[in-house]
ZATOR-67070 format. One record per residue (C-alpha): z, y, x. Coordinates in steps of 0.001 Angstrom, whole numbers, padded with zeros to 6 digits, always signed. Example, Ala and Ser with C-alpha at 12.3 -4.5 7.8 and 13.67 -1.06 7.14 Angstrom:
% ZATOR-67070
+007800-004500+012300/+007140-001060+013670/
END
This chain:
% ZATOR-67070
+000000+000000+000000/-000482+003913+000898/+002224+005828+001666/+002411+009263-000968/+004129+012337-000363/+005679+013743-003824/+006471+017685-003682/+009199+017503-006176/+012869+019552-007165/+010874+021484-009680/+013119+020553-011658/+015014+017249-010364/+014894+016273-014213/+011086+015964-013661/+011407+014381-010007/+013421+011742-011676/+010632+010998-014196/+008128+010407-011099/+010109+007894-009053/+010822+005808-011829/+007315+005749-013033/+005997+005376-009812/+008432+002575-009018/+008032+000815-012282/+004215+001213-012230/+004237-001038-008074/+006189-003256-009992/+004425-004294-012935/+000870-004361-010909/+002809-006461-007983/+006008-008238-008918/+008810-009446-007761/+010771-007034-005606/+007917-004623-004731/+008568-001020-005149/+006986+002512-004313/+006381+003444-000727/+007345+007586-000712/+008102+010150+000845/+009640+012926-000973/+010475+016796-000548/+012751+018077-002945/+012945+021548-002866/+015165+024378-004298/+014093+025070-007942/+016293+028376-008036/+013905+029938-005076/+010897+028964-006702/+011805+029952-010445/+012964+033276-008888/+009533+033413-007127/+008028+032122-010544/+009293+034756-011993/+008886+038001-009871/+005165+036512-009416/+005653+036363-005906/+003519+033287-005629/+002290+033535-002426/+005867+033182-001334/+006472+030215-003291/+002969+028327-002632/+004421+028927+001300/+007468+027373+000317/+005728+024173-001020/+003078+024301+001596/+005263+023956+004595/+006853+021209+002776/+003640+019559+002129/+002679+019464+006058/+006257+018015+006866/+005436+015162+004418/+001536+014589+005978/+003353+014596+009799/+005758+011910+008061/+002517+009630+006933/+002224+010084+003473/-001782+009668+003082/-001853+011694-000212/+000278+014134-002221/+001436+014567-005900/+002867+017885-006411/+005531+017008-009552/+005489+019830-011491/+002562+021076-013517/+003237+025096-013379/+002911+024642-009492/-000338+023623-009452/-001022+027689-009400/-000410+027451-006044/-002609+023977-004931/-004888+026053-002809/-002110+026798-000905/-001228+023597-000214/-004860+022123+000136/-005387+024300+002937/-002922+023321+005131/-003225+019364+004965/-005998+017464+005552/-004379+014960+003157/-005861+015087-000566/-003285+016360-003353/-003949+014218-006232/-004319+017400-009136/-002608+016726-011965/-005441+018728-014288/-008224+016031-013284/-006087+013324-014416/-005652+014817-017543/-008717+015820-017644/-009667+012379-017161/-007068+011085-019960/-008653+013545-022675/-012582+012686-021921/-011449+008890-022412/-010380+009699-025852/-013066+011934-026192/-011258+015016-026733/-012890+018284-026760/-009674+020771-027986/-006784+020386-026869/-003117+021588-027481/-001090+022447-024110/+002839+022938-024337/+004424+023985-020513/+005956+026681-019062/+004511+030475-020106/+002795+030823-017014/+000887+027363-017564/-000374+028015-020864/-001208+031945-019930/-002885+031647-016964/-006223+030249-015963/-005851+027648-013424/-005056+025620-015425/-007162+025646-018739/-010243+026997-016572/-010342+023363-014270/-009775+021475-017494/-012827+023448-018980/-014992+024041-016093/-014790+020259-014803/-014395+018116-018564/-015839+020818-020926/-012277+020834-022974/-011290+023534-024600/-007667+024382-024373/-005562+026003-027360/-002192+027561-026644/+000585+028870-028931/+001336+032437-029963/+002709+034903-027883/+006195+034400-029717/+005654+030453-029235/+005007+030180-026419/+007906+032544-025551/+010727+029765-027467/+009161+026934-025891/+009386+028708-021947/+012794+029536-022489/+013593+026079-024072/+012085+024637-020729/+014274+026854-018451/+017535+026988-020229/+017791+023887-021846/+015376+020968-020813/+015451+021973-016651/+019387+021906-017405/+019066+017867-018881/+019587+019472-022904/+017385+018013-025202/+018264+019220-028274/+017199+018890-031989/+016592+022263-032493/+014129+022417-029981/+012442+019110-030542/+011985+020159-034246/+010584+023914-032773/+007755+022151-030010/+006827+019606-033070/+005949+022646-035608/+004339+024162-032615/+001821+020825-032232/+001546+021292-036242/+000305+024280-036138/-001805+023462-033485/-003785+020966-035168/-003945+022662-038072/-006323+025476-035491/-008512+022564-034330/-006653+020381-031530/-007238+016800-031200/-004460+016026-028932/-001927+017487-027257/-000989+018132-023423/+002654+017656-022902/+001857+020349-019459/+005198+020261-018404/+007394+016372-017901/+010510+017572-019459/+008982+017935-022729/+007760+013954-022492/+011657+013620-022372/+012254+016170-025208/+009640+014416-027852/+009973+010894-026691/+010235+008671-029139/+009344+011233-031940/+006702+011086-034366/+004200+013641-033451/+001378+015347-035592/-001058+014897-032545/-002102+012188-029908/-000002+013085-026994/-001536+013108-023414/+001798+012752-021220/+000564+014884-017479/+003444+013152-015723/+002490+009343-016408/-001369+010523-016275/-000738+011850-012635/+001592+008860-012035/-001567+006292-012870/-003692+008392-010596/-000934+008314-007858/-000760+003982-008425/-004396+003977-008068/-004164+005790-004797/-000779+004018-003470/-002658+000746-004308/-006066+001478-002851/-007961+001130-006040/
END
């Protein structure tokens, strides 16, 4: 198997989610006692929400790229960067390895033109759903057109991410608020739904949603297994 470097801390809740899907995905493909080979950075989320939120991200695609050449000198062969908002900053990154980062848009991409999705919902922090590096690659490379909340949406579910699901709450209130939002959603067009951020696979797990839901952690997990594995 390939070693992987995972950029993670951003938040630990979501890290979490990766090593155990990661783990449990070596597992089922190759039994017994075999587990993930990783390497793992971890970094500060307080810096890098701080950054987030001062839009300093320069600074904070510094931060993560100097972590991502540690992991490269350490052997990891590729990188997933666990955390969808962070993905603003891949060029960063990309430009100081000569390691691929495994994007976590082109494997949701990938997920929706399977399905054959051509609108779809995306829930994740403010700055994913408002700016364009995210909805532009998912347009530009699959042709799918992304449809966001409201302003006022879009505000509840970014502070729900911050204050409550980066903090391990997951609480009715807010699984009842991101389920209306996916209602209202479809009810403008969208097929399916982009859970853009991997606490809110945590929030709405288990729950009865009005759309398909297109998880971007365990899509960029598979696409991590397929690397790891050599497929």
């Amino acid at each position: 198997m390939r070693m992987l470097g995972v950029l993670g801390g951003m938040s630990w809740e979501s890290t979490i989610t990766y090593y155990q899907l990661l783990n449990r995905g070596v597992r089922d493909r190759l039994g017994g006692l075999h587990s993930a080979p990783l390497l793992l950075h971890s970094v500060d989320f307080a810096q890098i929400a701080a950054q987030q939120k001062a839009g300093e991200w320069e600074a904070a695609g510094q931060v993560l790229a100097e972590a991502a050449k540690g992991l490269a000198g350490a052997g990891a062969t590729a990188l997933l960067l666990a955390t969808n908002t962070m993905h603003k900053v891949a060029g960063a990154i990309e430009a100081v390895v000569d390691i691929p980062l495994l994007h976590i848009g082109d494997a949701v991409g990938q997920a929706l033109c399977e399905r054959g999705v051509e609108r779809a919902a995306l829930l994740g922090t403010r700055f994913t759903m408002q700016e364009d590096f995210y909805r532009v690659r998912l347009d530009r490379k699959f042709g799918i057109q992304v449809l966001v909340p409201d302003a006022e949406g879009m505000l509840e579910i970014d502070r729900v991410i911050f204050q409550e699901l980066c903090v391990g709450q997951f609480l009715p209130a807010a699984r009842a608020f991101y389920l209306d939002q996916l209602a209202q959603l479809k009810a403008r067009g969208a097929q399916a739904a982009i859970l853009g951020c991997t606490e809110i696979g945590l929030l709405l797990d288990g729950c009865a949603s009005p759309l398909p839901l297109v998880d971007s952690a365990e899509r960029h997990v598979a696409m991590g297994l397929e690397w790891m594995l050599g497929r």
